[in-house]
VEXSE-267388 format. One record per residue (C-alpha): residue in three letters; x, z, y. Coordinates in pm, whole numbers, plus 50000, padded with zeros to 5 digits. Layout:
<pts>
- ALA:X:Z:Y
...
</pts>
This chain:
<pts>
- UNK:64065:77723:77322
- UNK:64119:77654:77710
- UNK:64189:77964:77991
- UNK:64016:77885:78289
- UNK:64092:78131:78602
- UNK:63866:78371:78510
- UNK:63774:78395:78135
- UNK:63819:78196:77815
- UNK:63686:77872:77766
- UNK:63581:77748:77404
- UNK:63346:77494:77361
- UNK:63196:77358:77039
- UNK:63179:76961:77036
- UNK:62916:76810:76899
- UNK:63164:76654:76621
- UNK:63231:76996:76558
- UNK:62858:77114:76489
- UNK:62698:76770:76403
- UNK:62381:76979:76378
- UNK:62204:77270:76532
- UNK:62261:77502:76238
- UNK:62633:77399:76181
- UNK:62700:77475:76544
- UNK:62595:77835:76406
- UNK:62864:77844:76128
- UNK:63102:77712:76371
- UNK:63087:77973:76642
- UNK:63060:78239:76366
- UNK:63414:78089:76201
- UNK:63558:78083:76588
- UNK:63448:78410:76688
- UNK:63282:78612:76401
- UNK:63330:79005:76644
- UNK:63260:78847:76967
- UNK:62899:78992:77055
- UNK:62684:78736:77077
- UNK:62306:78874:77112
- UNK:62174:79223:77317
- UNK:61821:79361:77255
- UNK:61659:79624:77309
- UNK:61577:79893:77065
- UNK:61234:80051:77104
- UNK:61259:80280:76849
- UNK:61576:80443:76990
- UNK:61511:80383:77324
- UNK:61872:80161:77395
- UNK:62030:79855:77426
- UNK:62177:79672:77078
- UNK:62463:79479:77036
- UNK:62484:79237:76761
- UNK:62787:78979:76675
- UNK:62800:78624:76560
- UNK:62907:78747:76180
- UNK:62602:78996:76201
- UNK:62352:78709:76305
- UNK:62503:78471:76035
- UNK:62403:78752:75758
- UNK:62029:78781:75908
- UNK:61974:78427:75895
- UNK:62105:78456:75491
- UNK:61777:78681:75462
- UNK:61553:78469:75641
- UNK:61660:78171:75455
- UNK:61647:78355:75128
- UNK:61296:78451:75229
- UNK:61197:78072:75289
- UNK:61361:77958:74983
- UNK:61089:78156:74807
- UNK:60808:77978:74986
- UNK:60871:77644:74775
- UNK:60927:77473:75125
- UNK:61047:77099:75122
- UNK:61283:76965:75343
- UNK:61077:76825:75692
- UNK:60801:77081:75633
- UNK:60674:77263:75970
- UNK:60725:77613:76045
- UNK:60534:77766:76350
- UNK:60736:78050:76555
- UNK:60483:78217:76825
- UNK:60732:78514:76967
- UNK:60866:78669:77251
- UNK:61219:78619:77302
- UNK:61422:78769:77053
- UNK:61666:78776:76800
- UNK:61405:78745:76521
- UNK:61353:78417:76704
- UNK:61681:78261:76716
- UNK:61745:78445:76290
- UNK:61400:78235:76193
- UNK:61495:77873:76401
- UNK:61854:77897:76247
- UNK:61753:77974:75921
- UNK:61509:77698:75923
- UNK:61687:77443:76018
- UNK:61935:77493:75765
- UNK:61719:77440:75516
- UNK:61609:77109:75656
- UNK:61308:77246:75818
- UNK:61139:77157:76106
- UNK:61066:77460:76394
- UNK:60754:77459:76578
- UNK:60783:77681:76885
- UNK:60424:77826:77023
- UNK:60369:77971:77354
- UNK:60276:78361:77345
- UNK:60036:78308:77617
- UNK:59865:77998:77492
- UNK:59493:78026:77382
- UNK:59440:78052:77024
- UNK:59221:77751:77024
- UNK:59512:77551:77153
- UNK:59758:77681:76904
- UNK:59495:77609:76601
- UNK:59537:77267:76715
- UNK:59878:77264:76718
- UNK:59925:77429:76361
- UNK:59693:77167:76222
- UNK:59840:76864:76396
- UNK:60194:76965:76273
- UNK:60055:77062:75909
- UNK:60241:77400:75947
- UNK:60294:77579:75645
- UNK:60451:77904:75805
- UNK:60321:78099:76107
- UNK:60609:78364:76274
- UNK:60353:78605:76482
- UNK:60441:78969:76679
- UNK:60219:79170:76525
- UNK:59851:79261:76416
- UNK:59713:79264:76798
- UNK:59810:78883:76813
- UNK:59665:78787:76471
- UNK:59368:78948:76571
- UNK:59340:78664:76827
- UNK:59310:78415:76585
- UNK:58987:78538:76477
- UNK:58777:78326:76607
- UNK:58957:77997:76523
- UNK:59056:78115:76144
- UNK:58874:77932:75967
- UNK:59088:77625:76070
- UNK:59446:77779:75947
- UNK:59321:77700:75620
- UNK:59673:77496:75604
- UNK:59876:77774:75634
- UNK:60048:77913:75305
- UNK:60200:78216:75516
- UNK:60164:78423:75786
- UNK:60423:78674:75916
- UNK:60446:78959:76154
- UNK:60728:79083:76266
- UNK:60501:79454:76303
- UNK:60382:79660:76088
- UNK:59994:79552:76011
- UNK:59872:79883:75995
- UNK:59663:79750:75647
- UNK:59418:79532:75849
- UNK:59533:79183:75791
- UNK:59218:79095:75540
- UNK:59459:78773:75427
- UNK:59656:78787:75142
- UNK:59880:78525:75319
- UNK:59940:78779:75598
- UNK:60252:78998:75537
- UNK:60521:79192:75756
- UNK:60862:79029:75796
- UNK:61025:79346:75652
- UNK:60835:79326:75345
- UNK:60882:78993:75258
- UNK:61238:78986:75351
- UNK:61526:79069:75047
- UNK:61785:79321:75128
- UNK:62058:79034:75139
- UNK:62092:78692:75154
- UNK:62405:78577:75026
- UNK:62613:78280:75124
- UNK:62416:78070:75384
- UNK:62347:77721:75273
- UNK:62331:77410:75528
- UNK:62093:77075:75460
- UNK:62309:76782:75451
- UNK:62477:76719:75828
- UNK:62240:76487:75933
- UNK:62227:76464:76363
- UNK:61946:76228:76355
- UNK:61699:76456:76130
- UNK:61398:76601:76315
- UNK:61475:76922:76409
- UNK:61151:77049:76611
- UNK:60810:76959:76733
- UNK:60724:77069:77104
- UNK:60403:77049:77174
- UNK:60391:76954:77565
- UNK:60164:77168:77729
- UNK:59974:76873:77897
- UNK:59794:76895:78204
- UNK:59474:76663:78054
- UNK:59385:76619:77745
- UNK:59534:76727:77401
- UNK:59900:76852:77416
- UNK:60130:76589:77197
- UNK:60425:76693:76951
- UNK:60733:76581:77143
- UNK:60978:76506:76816
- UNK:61387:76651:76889
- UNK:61640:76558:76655
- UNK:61939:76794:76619
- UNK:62143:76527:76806
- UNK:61905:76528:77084
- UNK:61946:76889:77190
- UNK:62319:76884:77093
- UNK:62386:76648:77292
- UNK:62187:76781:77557
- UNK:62403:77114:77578
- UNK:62756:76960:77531
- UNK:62665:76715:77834
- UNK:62575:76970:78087
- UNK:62918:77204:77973
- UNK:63115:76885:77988
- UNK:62996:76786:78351
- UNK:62770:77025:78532
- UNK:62873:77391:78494
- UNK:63103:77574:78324
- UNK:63034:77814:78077
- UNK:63284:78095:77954
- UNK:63304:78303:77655
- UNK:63260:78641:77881
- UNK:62937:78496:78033
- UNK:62589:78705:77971
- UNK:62285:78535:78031
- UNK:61970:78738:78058
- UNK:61693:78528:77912
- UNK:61314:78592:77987
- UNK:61206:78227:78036
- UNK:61035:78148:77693
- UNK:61210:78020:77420
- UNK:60931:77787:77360
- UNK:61038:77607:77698
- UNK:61287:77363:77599
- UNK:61469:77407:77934
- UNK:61542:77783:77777
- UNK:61585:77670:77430
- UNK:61884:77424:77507
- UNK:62021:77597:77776
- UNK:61959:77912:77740
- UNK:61953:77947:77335
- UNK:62196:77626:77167
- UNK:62409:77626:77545
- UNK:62488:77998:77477
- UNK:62609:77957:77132
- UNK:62811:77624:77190
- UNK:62997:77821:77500
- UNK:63023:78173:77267
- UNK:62879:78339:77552
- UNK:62678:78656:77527
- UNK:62260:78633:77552
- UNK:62045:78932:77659
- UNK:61727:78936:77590
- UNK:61447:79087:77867
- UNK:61234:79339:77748
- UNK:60915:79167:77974
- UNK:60883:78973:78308
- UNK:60735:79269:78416
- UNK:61033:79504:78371
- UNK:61272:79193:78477
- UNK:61379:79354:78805
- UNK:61499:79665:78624
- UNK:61684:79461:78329
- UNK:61881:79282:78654
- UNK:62073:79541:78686
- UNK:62074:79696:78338
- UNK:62207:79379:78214
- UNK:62382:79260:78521
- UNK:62435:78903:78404
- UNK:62661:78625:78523
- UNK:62428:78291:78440
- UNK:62078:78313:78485
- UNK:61791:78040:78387
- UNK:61437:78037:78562
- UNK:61167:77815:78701
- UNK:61102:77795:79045
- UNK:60808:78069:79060
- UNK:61108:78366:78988
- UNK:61333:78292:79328
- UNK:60931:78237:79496
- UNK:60833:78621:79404
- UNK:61153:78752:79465
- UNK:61143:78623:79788
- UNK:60799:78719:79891
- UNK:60904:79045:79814
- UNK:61204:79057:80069
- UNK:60981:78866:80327
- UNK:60701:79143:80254
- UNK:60974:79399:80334
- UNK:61125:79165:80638
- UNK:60762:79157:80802
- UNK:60719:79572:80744
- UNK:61066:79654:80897
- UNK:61213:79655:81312
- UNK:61268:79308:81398
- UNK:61602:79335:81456
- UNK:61667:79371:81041
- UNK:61441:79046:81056
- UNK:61699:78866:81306
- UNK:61996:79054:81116
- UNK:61872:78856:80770
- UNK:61798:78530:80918
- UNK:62159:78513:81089
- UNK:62301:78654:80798
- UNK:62120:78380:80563
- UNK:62182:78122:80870
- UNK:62579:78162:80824
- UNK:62547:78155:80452
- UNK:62423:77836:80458
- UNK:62661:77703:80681
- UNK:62891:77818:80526
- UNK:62799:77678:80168
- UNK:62746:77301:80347
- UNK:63096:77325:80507
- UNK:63246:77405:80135
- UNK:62997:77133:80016
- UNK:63213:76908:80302
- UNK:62858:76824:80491
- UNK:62941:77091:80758
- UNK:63212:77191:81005
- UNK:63416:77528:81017
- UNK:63250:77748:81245
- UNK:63350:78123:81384
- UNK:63048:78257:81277
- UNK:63197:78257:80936
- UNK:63425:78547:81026
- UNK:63150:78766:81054
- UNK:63089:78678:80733
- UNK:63243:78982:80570
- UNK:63038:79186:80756
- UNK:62707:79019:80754
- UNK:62783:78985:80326
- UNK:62763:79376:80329
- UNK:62528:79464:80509
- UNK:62271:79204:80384
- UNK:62350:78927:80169
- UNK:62557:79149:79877
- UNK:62228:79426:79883
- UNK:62002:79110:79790
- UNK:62249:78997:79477
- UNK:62274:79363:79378
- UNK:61868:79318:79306
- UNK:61951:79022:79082
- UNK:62224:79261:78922
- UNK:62509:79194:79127
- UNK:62729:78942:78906
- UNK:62547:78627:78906
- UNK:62767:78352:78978
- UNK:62501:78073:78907
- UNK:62146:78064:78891
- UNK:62005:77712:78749
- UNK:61617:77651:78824
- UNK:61409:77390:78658
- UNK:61094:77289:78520
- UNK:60940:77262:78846
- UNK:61065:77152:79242
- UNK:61218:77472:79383
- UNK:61131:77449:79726
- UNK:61414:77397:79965
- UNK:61347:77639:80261
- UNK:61364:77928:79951
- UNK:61708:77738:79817
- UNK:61831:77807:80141
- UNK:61743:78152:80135
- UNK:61946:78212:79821
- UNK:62227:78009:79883
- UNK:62249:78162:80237
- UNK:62295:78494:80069
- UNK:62601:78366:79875
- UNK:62412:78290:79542
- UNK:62505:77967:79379
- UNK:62160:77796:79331
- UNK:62169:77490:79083
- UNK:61839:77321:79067
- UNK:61806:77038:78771
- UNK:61484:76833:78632
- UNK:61422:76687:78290
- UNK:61103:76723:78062
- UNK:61055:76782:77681
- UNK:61063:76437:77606
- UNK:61470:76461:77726
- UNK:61563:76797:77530
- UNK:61506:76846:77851
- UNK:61764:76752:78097
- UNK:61821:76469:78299
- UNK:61973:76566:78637
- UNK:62168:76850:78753
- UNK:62325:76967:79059
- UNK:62703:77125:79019
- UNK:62919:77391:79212
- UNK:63107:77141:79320
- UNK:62868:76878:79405
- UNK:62504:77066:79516
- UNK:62271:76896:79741
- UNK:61948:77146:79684
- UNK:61700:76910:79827
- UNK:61769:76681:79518
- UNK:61782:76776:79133
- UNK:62139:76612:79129
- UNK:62306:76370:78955
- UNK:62241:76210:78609
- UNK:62460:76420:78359
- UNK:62734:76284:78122
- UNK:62543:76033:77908
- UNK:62237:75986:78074
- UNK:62123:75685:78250
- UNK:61872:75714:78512
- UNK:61753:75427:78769
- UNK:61445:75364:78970
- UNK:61173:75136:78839
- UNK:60801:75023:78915
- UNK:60634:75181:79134
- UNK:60947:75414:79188
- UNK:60891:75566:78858
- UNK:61201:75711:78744
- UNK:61370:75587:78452
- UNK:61630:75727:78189
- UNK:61802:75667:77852
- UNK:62085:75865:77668
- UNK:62130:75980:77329
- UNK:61915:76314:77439
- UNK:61572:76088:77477
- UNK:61325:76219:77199
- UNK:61243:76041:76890
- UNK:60878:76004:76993
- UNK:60512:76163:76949
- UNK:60468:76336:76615
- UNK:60176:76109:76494
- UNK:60113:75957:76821
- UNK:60271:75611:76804
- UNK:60056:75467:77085
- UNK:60158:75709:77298
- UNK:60534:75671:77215
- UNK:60466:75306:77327
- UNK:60368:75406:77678
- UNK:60625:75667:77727
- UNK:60903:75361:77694
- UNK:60939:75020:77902
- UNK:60974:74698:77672
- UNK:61364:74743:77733
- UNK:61341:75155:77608
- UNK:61391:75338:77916
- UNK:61191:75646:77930
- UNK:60941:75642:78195
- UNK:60917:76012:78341
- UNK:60645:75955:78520
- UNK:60795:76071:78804
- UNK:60852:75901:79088
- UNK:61198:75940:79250
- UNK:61487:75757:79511
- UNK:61798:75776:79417
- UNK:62114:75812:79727
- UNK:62440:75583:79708
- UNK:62586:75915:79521
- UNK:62351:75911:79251
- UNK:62145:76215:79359
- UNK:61823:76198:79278
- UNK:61534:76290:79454
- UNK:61192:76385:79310
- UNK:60899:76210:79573
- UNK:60559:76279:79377
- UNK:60405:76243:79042
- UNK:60263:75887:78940
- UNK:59953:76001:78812
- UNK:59920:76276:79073
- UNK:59933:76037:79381
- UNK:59631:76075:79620
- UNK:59521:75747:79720
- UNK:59230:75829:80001
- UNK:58986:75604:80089
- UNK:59168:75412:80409
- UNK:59395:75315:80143
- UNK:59697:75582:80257
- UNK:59917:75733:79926
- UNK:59999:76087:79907
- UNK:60223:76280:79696
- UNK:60074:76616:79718
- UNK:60387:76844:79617
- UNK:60587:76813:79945
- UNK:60252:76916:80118
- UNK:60130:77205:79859
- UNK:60560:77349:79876
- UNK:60496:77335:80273
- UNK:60145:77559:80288
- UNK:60301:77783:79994
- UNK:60600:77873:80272
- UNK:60310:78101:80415
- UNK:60276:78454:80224
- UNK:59930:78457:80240
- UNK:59869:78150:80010
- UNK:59960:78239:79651
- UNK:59856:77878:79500
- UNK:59732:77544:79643
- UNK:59618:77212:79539
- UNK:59591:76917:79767
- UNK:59246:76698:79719
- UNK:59122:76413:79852
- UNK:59106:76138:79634
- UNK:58905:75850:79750
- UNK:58819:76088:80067
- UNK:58863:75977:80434
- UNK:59056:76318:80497
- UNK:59278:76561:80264
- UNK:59138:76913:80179
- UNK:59302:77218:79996
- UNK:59187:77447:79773
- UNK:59386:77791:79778
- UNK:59433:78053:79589
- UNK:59523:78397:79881
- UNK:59701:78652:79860
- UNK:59452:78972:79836
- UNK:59650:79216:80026
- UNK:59732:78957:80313
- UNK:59451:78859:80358
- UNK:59242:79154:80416
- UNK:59466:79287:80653
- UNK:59427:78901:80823
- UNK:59043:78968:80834
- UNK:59037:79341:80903
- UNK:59266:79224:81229
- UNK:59051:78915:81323
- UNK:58693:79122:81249
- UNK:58641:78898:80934
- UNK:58421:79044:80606
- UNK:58712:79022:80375
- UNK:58479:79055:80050
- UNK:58532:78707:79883
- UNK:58104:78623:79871
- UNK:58097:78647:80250
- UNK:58408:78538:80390
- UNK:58592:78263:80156
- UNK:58291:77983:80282
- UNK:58255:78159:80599
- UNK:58345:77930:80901
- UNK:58540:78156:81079
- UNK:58722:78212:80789
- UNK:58817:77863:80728
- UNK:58928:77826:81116
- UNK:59162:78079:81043
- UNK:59339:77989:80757
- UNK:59339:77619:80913
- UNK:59512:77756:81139
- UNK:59798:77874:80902
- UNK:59795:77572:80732
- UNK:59856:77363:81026
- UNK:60165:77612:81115
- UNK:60310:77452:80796
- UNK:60214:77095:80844
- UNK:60393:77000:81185
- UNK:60581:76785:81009
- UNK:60362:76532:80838
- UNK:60176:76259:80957
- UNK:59831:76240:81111
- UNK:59659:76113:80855
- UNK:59822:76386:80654
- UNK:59672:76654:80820
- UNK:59457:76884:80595
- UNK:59109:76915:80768
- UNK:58895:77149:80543
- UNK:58967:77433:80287
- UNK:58806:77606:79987
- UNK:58926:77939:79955
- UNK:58930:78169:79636
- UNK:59064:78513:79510
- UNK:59083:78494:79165
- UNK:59425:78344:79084
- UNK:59489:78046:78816
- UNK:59605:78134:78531
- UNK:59724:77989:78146
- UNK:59434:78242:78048
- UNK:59137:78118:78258
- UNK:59272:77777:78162
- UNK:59367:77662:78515
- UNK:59716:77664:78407
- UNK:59956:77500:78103
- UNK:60190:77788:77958
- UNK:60470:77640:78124
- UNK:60299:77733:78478
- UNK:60177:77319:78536
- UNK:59869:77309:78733
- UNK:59562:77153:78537
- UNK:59452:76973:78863
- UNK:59148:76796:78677
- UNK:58972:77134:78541
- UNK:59075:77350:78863
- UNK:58813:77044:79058
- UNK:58594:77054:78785
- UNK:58606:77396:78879
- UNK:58578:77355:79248
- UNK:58314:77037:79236
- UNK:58038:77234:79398
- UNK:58254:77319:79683
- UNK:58436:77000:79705
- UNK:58122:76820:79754
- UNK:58036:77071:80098
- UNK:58383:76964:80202
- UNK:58302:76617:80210
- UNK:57922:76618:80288
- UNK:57825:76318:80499
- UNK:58161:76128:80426
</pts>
């Protein structure tokens, strides 16, 4: 075990672990007191610490409790929970018996998930409780497959399926000595279901090797990772960017891992927990920002000017350590300006974060800069399922936040047609559960993974996301447009709270928008506008207006990339309504299905 400045250092190689289960058994043989999960208790009304050697002894019970299923090695077991430790006890457990884990999004639609089990073949389902089985109602009749059902709450005596029981009850008081399928890295180890944007979501096969390797590479070149760490985790398990990062990462490191009670109490558990590493998607930093800009906007101006100087002399600050930036004087202010501002921002994120790592989507780089200006280190990376999931990473050391970094340890990446980015490394899926078509098109003859992203790459290897190749505008004089630089640009202005770029065989780009209620009546109240959606979403004057904003944003871009009518709506999209995948992807296809009436009076006559 290394000492770094600060804390201990004690990684787990993968030679060490070989799978995901015996990287388990080696942190509990390393460091069997160390705590290594917090929850909370909602019975008592606290905060629970529980240790490696404590974990090891609940997975016992969950394995003993599989054992009695009759399961086979390979066969599928379905986990559809909020983060937890019941999570982590049930994948571990699994796994050791040869299993394969299904993880299920909480928020998906049961219809969805019905697919899933069948696709898979599941043969268990891990559930919350009775208000979540109660979902499945209408789609029961197809979980015919399913030999058991658990809930990890009491049932109350309304399952009305004898394959329904409560995790308590079907759990033995003990588990004695846990048992470990033969140390095989290649084995399939889970099927995640991509969330898919069209069509059918595919199973996205990870051997144990994939994910372990996946971990070890970003510890061995991208951040490191202590033993005192705490990471607060709220981003779904069933994300793989969590999952390996936040779940596996966690373990191999020996940190500690808090678990959020609920996004919606995440502010509060910031500085309950007050952790040091933190993992999110973009749409975290974007609220928490809109709230300080809210507050900004409300206050004197000269708090405004106060921030932006404050934020202004962060930044150049950071780019000077980064070596892109002179010394300037302003930094010896900097003591100041950290107290009065920047250090009351972190406090709100609980004070002790000393990296924040973003993924699964572009984090926009004028909110970045926000962040890092305050003094928080800001690590944006990019990957997908199909890579356990990541590819790229920014470092401390080496951060450029208008890229997603540099290609970690192992990982190839290079650009190929039609700019797609390319990549290969031992953490590159084993293909589509069932799907071997689509496996096909996911790899060039030579076996690079196509992302289907499409990316430049600078002379040091940072990579830069341009645009999606399937979500490329091509308008009708011929001109391509990647429509995230433009949609990021309108979304800098608080009243838009989503936007998609259209214009697809048009002669001029459109938007459709999603505002922000409260904004926006006050906007019409002060410009004399009806603010009720019926009247003044299609009025003309309406439209003018928020044109007008939209044009504020677009100074930038080229003529032809100017956005020359909107269709304005209210009612945000959500994974519920179906607008949006559970990992917060746009379905751009149903949202102008949606839209088509409208779309067609923004392009009448054209």
């Amino acid at each position: 075990m290394a000492q770094d400045e600060i804390g201990p250092v004690d990684i787990i190689g993968e030679q060490a672990a070989v799978t995901l289960d015996g990287l388990l058994r080696e942190r509990v043989k390393r460091t069997p007191d160390s705590v290594a999960y917090r929850e909370f208790n909602e019975a008592h009304g606290n905060w629970r610490d529980y240790t490696w050697a404590q974990v090891e002894r609940q997975v016992a019970r969950w394995q003993a409790a599989l054992e009695q299923e009759q399961l086979a090695p390979g066969d599928r077991v379905a986990v559809m929970l909020r983060n937890c430790l019941s999570w982590v006890v049930c994948d571990q457990a699994a796994l050791a018996l040869g299993l394969v884990v299904v993880p299920l999004y909480t928020a998906d639609r049961p219809e969805n998930v019905a697919y899933i089990l069948n696709d898979c073949a599941a043969r268990v389902l891990l559930l919350e409780g009775p208000e979540q089985w109660r979902t499945f109602t209408p789609v029961r009749d197809r979980l015919a497959g399913l030999q058991r059902i658990l809930t990890l709450k009491p049932l109350g005596g309304q399952a009305g399926d004898a394959r329904v029981i409560e995790v308590e009850r079907w759990l033995p008081e003990s588990g004695g000595d846990l048992k470990h399928a033969p140390p095989e890295p290649d084995r399939l180890a889970s099927i995640v279901y991509t969330s898919g944007t069209t069509g059918r979501p595919k199973g996205v096969m990870l051997s144990h090797r994939n994910m372990l390797s996946n971990a070890h590479a970003q510890l061995q070149g991208k951040l490191t990772v202590r033993r005192d760490d705490l990471f607060l985790s709220f981003l779904p398990l069933s994300h793989t960017f969590e999952r390996t990062c936040g779940y596996y990462l966690a373990i191999m490191a020996g940190s500690t891992t808090a678990y959020a009670r609920s996004v919606q109490q995440l502010a509060e558990d910031l500085q309950t927990i007050r952790p040091t590493l933190l993992i999110s998607v973009p749409r975290i930093y974007e609220r928490v920002w809109g709230a300080i800009r809210q507050k900004l906007d409300e206050g004197p101006p000269l708090r405004k000017k106060l921030f932006h100087y404050t934020v202004a002399t962060g930044w150049q600050m950071f780019e000077h350590t980064q070596r892109r930036a002179p010394w300037s004087p302003s930094f010896l202010l900097w003591p100041l300006l950290d107290a009065l501002v920047a250090s009351k921002v972190r406090a709100r994120l609980g004070g002790r974060l000393r990296a924040a790592m973003s993924g699964g989507a572009a984090l926009a780089p004028d909110i970045a800069r926000v962040f890092i200006g305050l003094g928080l280190t800001v690590l944006q990376g990019y990957g997908m399922t199909e890579s356990s999931p990541v590819i790229c990473a920014n470092s401390p050391e080496d951060n450029l936040p208008a890229s997603v970094g540099t290609a970690i340890p192992g990982v190839e990446v290079k650009i190929g047609e039609y700019d797609a980015l390319l990549a290969r490394g031992p953490n590159v899926m084993l293909g589509y559960w069932g799907n071997e078509q689509a496996t096909r098109a996911m790899f060039t003859p030579d076996g690079w993974l196509n992302t289907g992203d499409t990316a430049r790459i600078d002379e040091g290897g940072h990579v830069f996301i341009t645009g999606r190749l399937k979500e490329i505008i091509v308008m009708s004089n011929g001109e391509k447009i990647p429509p995230m630089d433009i949609e990021a640009a309108i979304l800098r202005d608080p009243l838009f709270e989503q936007v998609m770029l259209v214009g697809e065989a048009r002669p001029y780009l459109g938007i459709i928008a999603v505002l922000n209620k409260e904004r926006w009546s006050a906007l019409a109240q002060q410009h004399g506008i009806d603010s009720a959606p019926a009247q003044a979403l299609g009025a003309q004057q309406a439209e003018r207006l928020v044109l007008d904003r939209v044009s504020a944003q677009m100074r930038e871009f080229p003529g032809y990339a100017q956005i020359r009518r909107v269709t304005l709506t209210l009612e945000p999209w959500t994974v519920e309504n179906g607008l949006l995948t559970p990992t917060m992807k746009l379905k751009r296809a149903r949202v102008v299905d949606l839209f088509n009436a409208q779309l067609d009076k923004m392009y009448v006559g054209h």
